[in-house]
Residue frames as qw, qx, qy, qz and C-alpha x, y, z in Angstrom:
[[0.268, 0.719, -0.196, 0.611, -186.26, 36.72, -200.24],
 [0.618, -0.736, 0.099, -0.257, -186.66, 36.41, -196.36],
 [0.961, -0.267, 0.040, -0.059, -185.38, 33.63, -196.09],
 [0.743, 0.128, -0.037, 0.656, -181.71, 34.34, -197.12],
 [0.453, -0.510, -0.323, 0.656, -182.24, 37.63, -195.11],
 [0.109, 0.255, 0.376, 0.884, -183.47, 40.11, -197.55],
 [0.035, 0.505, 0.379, -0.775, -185.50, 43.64, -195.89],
 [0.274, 0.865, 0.420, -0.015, -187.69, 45.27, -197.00],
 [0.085, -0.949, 0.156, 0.259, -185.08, 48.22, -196.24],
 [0.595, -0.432, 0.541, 0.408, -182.52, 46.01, -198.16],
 [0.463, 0.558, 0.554, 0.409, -184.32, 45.62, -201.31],
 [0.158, 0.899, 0.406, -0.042, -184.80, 49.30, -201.32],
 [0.246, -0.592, 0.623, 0.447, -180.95, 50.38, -201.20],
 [0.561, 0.148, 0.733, 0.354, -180.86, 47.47, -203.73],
 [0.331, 0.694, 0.589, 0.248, -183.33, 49.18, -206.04],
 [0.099, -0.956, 0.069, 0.267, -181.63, 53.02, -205.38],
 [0.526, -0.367, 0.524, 0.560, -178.22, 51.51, -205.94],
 [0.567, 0.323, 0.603, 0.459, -179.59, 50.47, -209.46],
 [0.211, 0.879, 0.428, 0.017, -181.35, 53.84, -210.09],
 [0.307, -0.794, 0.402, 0.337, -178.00, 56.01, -208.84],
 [0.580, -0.354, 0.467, 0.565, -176.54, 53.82, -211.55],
 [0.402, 0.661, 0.578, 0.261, -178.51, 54.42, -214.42],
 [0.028, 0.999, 0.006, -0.033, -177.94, 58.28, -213.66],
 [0.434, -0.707, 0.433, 0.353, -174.26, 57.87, -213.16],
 [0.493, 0.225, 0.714, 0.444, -174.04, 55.90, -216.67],
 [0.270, 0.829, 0.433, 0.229, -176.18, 58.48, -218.59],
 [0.327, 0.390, -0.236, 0.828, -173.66, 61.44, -217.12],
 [0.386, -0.672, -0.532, 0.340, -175.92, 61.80, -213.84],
 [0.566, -0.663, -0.487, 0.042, -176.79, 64.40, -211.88],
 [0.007, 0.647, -0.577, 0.498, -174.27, 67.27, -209.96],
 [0.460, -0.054, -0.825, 0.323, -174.05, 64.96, -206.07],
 [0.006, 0.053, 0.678, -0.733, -176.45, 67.07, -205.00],
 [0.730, 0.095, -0.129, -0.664, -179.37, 66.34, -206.76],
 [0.573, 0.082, -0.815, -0.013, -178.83, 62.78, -205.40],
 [0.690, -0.632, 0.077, -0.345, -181.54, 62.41, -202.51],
 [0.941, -0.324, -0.034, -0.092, -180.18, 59.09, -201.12],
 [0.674, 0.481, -0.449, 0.335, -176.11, 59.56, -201.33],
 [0.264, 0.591, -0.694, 0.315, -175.91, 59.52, -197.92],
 [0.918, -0.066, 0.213, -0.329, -177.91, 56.53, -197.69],
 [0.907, 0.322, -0.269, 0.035, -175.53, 55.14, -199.83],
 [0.377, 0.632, -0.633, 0.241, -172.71, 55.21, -197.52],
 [0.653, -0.335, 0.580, -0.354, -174.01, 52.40, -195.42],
 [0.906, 0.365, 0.109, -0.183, -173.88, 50.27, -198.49],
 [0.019, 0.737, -0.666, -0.111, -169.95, 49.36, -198.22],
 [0.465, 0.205, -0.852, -0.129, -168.47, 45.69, -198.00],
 [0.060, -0.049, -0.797, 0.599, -170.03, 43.74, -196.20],
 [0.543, 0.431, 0.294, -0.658, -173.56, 45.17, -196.87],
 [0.492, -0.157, 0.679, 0.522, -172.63, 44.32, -200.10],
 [0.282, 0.737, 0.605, -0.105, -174.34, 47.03, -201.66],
 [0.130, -0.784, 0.111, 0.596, -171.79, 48.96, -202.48],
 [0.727, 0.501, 0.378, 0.277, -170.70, 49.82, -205.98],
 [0.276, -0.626, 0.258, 0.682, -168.37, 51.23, -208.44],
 [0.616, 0.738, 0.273, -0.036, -168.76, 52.83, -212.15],
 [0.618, -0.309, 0.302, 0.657, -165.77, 53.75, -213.97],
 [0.440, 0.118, 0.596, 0.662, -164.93, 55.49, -216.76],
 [0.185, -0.761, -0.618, 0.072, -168.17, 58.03, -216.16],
 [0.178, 0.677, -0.024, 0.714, -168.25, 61.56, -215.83],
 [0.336, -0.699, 0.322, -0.543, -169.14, 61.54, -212.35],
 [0.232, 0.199, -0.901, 0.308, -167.75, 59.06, -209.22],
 [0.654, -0.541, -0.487, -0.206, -170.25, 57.22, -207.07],
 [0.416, -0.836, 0.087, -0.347, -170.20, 58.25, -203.36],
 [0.801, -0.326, 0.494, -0.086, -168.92, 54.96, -201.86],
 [0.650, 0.363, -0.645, -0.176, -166.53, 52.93, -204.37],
 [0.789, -0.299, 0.452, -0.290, -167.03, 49.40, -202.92],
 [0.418, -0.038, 0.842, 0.338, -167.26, 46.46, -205.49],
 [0.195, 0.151, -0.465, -0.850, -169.54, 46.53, -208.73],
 [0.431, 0.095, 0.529, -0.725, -173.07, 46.32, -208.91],
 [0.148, -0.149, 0.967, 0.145, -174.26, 43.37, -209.59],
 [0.570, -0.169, -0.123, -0.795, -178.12, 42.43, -211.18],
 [0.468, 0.076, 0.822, -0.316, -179.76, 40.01, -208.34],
 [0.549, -0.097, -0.743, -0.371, -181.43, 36.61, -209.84],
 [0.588, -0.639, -0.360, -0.341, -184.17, 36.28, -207.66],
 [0.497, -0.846, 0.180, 0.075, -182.53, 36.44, -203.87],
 [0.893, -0.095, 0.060, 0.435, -179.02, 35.68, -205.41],
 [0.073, 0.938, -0.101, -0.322, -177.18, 38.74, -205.26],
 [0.353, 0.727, -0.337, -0.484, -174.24, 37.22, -207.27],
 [0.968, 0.118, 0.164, -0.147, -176.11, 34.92, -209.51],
 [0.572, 0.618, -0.539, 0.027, -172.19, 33.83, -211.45],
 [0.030, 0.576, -0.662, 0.479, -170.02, 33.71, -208.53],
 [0.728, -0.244, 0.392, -0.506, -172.82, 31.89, -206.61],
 [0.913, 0.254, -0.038, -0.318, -173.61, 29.43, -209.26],
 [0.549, 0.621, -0.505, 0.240, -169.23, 28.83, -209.71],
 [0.097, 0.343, -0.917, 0.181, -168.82, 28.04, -206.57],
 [0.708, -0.116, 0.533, -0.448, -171.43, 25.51, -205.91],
 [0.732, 0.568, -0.282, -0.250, -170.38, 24.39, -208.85],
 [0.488, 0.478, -0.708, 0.180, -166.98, 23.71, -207.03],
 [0.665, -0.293, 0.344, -0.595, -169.01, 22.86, -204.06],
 [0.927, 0.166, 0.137, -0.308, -170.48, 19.47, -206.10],
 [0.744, 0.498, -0.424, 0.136, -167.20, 18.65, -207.83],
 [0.130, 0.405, -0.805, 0.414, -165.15, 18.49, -204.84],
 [0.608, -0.214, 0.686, -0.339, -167.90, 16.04, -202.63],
 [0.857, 0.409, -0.056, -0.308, -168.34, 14.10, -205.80],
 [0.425, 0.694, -0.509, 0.280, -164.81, 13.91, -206.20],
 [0.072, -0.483, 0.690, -0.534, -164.64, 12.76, -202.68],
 [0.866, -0.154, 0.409, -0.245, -166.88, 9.61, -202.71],
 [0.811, 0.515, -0.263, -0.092, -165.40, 9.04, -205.65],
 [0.141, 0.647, -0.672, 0.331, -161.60, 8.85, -203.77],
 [0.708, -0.194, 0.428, -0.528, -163.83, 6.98, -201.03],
 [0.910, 0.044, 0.200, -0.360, -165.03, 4.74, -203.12],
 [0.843, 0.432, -0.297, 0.119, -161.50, 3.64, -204.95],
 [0.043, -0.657, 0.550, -0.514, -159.33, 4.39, -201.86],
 [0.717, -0.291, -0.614, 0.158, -158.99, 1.63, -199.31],
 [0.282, -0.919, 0.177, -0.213, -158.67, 3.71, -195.50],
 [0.894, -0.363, 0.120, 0.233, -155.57, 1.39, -195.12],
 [0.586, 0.585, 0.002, 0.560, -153.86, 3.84, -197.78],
 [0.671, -0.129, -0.448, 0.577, -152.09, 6.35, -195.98],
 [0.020, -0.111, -0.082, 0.990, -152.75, 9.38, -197.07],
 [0.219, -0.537, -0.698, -0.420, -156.67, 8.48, -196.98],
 [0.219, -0.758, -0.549, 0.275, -157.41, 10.16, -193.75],
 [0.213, -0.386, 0.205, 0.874, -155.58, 13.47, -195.00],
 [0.130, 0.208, 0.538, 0.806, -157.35, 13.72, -197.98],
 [0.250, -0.608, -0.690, -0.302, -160.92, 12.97, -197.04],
 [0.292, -0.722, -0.320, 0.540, -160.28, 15.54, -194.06],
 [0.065, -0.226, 0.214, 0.948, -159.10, 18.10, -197.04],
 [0.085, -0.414, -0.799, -0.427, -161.89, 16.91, -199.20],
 [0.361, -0.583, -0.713, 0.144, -164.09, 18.00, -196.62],
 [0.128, -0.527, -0.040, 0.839, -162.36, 21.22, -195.29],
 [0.203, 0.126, 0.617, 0.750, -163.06, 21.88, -199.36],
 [0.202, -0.547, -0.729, -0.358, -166.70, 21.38, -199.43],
 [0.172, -0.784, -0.528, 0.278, -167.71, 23.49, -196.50],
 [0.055, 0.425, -0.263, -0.865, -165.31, 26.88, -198.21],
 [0.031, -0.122, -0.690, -0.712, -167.23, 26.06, -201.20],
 [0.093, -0.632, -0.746, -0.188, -170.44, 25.90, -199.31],
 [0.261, -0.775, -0.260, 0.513, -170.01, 29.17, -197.48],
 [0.003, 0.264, -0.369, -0.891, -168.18, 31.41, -200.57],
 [0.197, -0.436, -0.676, -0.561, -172.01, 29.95, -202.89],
 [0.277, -0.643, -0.655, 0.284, -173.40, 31.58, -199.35],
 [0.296, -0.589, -0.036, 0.751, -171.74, 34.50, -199.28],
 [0.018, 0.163, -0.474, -0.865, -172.07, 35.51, -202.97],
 [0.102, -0.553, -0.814, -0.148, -176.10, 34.68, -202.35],
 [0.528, -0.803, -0.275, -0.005, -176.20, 36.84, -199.55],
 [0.564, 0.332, -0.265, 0.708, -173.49, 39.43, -198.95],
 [0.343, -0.906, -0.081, -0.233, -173.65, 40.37, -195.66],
 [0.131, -0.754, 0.520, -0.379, -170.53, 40.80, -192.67],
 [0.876, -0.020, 0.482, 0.004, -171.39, 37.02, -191.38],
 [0.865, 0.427, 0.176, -0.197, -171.19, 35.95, -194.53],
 [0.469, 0.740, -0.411, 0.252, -167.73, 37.36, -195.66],
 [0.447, -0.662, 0.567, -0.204, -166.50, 36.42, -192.57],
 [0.902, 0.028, 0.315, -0.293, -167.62, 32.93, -193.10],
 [0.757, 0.650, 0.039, 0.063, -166.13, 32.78, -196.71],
 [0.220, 0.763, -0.580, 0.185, -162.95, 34.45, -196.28],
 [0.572, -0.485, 0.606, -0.265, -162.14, 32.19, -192.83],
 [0.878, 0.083, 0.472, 0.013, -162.91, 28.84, -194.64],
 [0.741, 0.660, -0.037, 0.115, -161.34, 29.79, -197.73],
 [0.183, -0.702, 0.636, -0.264, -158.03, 30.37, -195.20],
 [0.826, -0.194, 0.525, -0.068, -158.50, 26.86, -193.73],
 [0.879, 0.450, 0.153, -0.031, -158.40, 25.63, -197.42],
 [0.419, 0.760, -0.467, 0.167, -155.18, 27.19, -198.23],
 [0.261, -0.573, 0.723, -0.283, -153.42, 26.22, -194.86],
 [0.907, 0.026, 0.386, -0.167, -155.01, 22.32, -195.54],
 [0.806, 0.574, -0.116, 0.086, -153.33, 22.13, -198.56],
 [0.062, -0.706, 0.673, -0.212, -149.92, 23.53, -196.81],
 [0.750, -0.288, 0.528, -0.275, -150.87, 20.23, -194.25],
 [0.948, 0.238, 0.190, -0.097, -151.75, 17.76, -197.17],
 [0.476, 0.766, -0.362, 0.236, -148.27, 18.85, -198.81],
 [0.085, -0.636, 0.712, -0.286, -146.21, 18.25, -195.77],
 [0.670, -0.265, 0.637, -0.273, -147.58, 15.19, -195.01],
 [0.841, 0.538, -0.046, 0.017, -147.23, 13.80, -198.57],
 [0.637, 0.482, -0.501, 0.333, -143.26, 14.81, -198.60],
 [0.125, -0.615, 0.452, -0.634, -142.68, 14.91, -195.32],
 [0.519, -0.348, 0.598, -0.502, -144.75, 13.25, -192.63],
 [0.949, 0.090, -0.219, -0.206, -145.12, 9.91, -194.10],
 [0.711, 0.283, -0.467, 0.443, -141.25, 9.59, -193.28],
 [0.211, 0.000, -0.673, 0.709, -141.57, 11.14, -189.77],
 [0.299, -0.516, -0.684, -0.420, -145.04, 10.79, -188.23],
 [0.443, -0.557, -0.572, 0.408, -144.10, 11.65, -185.28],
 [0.004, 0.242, 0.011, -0.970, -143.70, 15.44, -186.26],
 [0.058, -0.548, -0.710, -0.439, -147.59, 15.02, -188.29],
 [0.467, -0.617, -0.502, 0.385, -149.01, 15.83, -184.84],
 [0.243, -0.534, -0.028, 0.809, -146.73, 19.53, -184.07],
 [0.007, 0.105, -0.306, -0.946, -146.99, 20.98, -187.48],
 [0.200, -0.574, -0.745, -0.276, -150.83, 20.27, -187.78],
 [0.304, -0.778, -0.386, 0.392, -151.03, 22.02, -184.15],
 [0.336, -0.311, 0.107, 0.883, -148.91, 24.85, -185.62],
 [0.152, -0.355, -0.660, -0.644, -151.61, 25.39, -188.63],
 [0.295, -0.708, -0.623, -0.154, -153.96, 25.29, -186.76],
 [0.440, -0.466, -0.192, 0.743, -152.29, 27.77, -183.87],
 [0.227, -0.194, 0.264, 0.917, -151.81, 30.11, -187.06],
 [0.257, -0.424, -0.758, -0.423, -155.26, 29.58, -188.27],
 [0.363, -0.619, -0.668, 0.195, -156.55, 30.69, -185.20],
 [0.287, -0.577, -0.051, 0.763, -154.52, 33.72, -184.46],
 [0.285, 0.089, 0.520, 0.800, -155.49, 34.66, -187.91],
 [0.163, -0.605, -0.659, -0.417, -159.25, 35.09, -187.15],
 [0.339, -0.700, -0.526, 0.346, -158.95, 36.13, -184.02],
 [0.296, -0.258, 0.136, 0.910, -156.99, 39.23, -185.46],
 [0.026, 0.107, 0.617, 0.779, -159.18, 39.79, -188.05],
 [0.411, -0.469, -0.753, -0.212, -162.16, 39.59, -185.58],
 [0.577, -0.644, -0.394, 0.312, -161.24, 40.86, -183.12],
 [0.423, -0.338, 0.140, 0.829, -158.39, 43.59, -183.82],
 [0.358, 0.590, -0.314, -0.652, -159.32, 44.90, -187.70],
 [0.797, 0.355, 0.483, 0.080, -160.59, 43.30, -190.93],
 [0.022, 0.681, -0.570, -0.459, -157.74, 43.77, -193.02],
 [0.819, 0.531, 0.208, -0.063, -158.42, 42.93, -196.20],
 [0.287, 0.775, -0.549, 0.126, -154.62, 44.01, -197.37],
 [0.287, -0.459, 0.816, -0.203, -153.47, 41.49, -194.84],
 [0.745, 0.009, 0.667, -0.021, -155.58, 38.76, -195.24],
 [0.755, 0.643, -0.096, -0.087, -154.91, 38.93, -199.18],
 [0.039, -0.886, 0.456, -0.067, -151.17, 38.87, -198.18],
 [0.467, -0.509, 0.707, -0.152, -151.33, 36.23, -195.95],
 [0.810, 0.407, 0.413, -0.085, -153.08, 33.83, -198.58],
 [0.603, 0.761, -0.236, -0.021, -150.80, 34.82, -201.03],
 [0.208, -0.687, 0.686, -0.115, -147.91, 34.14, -199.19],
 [0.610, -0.248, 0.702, -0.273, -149.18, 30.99, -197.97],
 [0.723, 0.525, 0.286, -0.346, -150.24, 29.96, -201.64],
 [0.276, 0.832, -0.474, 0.083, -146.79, 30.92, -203.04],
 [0.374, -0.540, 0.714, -0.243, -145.31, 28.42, -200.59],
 [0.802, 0.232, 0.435, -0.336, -147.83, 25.84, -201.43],
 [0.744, 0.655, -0.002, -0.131, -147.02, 26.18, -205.10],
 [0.165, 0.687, -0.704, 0.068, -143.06, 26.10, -204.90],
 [0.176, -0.368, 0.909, -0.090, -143.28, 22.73, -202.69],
 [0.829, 0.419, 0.274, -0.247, -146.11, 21.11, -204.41],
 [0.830, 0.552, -0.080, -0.019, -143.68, 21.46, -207.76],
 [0.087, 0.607, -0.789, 0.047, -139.69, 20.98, -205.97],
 [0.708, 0.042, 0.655, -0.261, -142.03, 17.60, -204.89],
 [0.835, 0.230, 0.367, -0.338, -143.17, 16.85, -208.08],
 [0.302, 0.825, -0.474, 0.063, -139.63, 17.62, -210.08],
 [0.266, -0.632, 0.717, -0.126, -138.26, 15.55, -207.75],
 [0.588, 0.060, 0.768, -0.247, -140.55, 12.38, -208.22],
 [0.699, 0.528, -0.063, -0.477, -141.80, 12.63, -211.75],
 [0.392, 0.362, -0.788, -0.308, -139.42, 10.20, -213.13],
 [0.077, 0.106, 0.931, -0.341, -140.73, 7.18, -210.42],
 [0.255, 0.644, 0.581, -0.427, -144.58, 8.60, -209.74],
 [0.273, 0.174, 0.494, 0.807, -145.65, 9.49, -213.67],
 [0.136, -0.750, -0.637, -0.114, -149.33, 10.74, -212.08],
 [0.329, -0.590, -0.276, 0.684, -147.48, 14.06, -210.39],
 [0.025, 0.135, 0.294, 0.946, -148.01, 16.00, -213.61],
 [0.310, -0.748, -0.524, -0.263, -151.70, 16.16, -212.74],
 [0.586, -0.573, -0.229, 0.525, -150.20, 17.88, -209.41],
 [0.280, -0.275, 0.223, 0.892, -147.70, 20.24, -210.91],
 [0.031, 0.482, 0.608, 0.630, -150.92, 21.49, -213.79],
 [0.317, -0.698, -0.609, -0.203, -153.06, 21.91, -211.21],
 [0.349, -0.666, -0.134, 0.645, -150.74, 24.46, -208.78],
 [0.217, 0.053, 0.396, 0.891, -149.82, 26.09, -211.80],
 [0.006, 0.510, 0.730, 0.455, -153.07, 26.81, -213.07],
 [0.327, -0.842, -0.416, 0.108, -154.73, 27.59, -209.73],
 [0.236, -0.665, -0.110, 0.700, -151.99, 30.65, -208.94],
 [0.206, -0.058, 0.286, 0.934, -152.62, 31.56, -212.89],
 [0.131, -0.525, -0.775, -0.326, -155.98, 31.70, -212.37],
 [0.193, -0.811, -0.380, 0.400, -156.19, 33.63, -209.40],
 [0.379, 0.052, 0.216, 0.898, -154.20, 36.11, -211.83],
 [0.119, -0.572, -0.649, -0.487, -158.03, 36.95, -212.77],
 [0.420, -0.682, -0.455, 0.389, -158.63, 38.48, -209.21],
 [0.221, -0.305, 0.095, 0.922, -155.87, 41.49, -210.66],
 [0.123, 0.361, 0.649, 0.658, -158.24, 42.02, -213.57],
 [0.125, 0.400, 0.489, -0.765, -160.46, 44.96, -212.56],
 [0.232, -0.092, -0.571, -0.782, -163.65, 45.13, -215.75],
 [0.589, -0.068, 0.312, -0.742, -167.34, 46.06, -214.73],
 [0.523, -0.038, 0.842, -0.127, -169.31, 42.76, -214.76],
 [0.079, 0.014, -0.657, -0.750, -170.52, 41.51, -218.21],
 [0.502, -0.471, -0.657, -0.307, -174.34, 41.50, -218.27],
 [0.318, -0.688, 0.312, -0.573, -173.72, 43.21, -214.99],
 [0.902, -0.387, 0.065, -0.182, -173.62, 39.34, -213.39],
 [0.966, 0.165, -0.025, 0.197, -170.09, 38.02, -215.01],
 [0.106, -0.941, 0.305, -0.102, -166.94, 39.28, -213.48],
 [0.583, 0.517, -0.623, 0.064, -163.59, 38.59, -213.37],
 [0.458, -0.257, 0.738, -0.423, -163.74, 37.18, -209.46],
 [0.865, 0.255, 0.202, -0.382, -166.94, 34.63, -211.19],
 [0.814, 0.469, -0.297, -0.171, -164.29, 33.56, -213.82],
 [0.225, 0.541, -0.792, 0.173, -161.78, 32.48, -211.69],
 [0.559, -0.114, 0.694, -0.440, -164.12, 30.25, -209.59],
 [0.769, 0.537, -0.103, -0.330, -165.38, 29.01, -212.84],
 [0.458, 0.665, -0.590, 0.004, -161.86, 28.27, -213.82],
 [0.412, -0.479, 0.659, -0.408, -161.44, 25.90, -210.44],
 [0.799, 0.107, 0.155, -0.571, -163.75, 23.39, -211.49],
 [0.854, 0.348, -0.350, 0.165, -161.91, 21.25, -214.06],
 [0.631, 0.473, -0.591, 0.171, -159.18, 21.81, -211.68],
 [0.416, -0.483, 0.640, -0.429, -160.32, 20.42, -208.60],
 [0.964, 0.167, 0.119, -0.168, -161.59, 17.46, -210.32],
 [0.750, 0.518, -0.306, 0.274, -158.40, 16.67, -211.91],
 [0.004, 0.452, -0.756, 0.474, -156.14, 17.02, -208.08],
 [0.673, -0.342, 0.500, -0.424, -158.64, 14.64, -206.93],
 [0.888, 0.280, -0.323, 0.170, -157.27, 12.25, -209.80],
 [0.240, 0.805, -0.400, 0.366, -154.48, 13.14, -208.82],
 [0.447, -0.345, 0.660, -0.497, -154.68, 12.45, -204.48],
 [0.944, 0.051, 0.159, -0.285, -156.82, 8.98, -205.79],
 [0.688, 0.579, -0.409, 0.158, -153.32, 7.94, -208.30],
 [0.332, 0.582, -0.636, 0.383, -151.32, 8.64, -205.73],
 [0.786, -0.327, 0.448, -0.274, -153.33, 6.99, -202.18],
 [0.955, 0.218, -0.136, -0.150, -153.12, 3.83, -204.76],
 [0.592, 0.498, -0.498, 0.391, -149.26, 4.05, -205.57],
 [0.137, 0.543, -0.629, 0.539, -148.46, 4.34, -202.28],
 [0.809, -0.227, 0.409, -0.357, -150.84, 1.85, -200.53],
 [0.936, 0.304, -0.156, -0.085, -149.30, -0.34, -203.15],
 [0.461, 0.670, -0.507, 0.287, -145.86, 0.32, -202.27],
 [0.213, -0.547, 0.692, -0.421, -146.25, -0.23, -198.78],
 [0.828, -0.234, 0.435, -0.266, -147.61, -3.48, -199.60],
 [0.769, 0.478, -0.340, 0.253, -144.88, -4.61, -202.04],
 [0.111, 0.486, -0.742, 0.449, -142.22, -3.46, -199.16],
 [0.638, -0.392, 0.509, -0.424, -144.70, -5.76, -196.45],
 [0.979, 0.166, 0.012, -0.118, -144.49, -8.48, -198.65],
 [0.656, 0.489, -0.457, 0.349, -140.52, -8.26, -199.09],
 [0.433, -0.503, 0.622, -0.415, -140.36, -8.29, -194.98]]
């Protein structure tokens, strides 16, 4: 329990939280026969200790997120377990790309640099849902930004910058540019959770429209882009699951856990996908070096 930063004074909120719910589930209490409620407003995001009950005669103090039952130090054991799940599938997935990719393909140094960006959001969101503290979310949310804006990258440079490399360079620096000024706002100004959901939507929305006017365009030539066009689809009807708002089954399985769940089959299946196409197109440029 130390070791992933668990108090003495944490476990003990932990163990109130549960007791406050049991009373709030049974029809609790008036709010003032609750010693600790205004212990419990230190126990927002970010502590991740906050919690909401619905549906209840009375309201908890703090509505936060829903209260989850820790497996030994894993505060949520689903979420945790889903994304290290997508943790393993996306560096697997990436020797695998490694190991059938030549680096003379083009879009090998793009992938294996998304690959990568991939694996460390996946290793920091199985941190953060171990261990919910202010680091942590920081950590999680920030990389899980990078990931979206990589994908923007890998997209433009798939239709795009192969046919003008010399813009690769500016719109990378722009990403990044925007990547920065995102944290630093969010760090520095106000976590805005309304904003950064916005901006990731936005940016995700984009993603998905030119991922599939790309693969529309090419599917009759390049027959591997339906793996492409499944896999945006899916991922923005998956994140549908995020709207779903239902207390956790078993108190551990929520509807955040199933969409990370849901990721799995389809991160394996875009790295078919980025492996089909390195091939086709390391092939093509050596069919066109042979017709020089």
């Amino acid at each position: 329990m130390g070791l992933t930063g668990w108090t003495c004074h944490d476990d003990c909120k932990y163990e109130c939280m549960w007791h406050t719910v049991r009373l709030y589930v049974q029809g609790g209490p008036p709010r003032a026969a609750v010693p600790w409620q205004g212990e419990l407003r230190g126990w927002g995001v970010g502590g991740g200790l906050g919690f909401r009950v619905p549906s209840i005669p009375l309201t908890p103090p703090i509505p936060s997120q829903w209260p989850f039952s820790r497996f030994l130090f894993v505060q949520e054991p689903a979420s945790a377990f889903a994304s290290l799940l997508n943790g393993l599938a996306s560096f697997v997935m990436l020797l695998r790309y490694k190991a059938a990719v030549p680096p003379t393909s083009p879009m090998y140094p793009t992938c294996v640099a998304f690959a990568w960006v991939s694996v460390n959001a996946w290793f920091w969101s199985t941190v953060f849902h171990t261990r919910d503290t202010a680091l942590t979310e920081k950590l999680d949310y920030f990389c899980a930004s990078a990931v979206v804006l990589h994908s923007v990258y890998l997209c433009w440079v798939r239709t795009m910058g192969l046919r003008r490399p010399a813009l690769i360079g500016v719109f990378r620096a722009f990403l990044l540019l925007f990547l920065a000024c995102h944290i630093s706002y969010l760090t520095l100004v106000r976590f805005d959770y309304g904003y950064n959901m916005a901006a990731n939507v936005a940016i995700g929305l984009l993603n998905l429209l030119w991922w599939l006017w790309w693969c529309l365009r090419n599917r009759p030539r390049l027959p591997h882009v339906w793996k492409c066009a499944v896999v945006v689809l899916l991922l923005q009807a998956g994140a549908l699951l995020e709207l779903l708002d239902f207390p956790p089954l078993f108190w551990v399985l929520d509807a955040h856990a199933l969409w990370h769940i849901s990721t799995v089959p389809l991160n394996i299946l875009f790295y078919s996908f980025l492996v089909d196409d390195s091939l086709y197109l390391l092939k093509a440029n050596s069919d066109l070096s042979k017709a020089d």
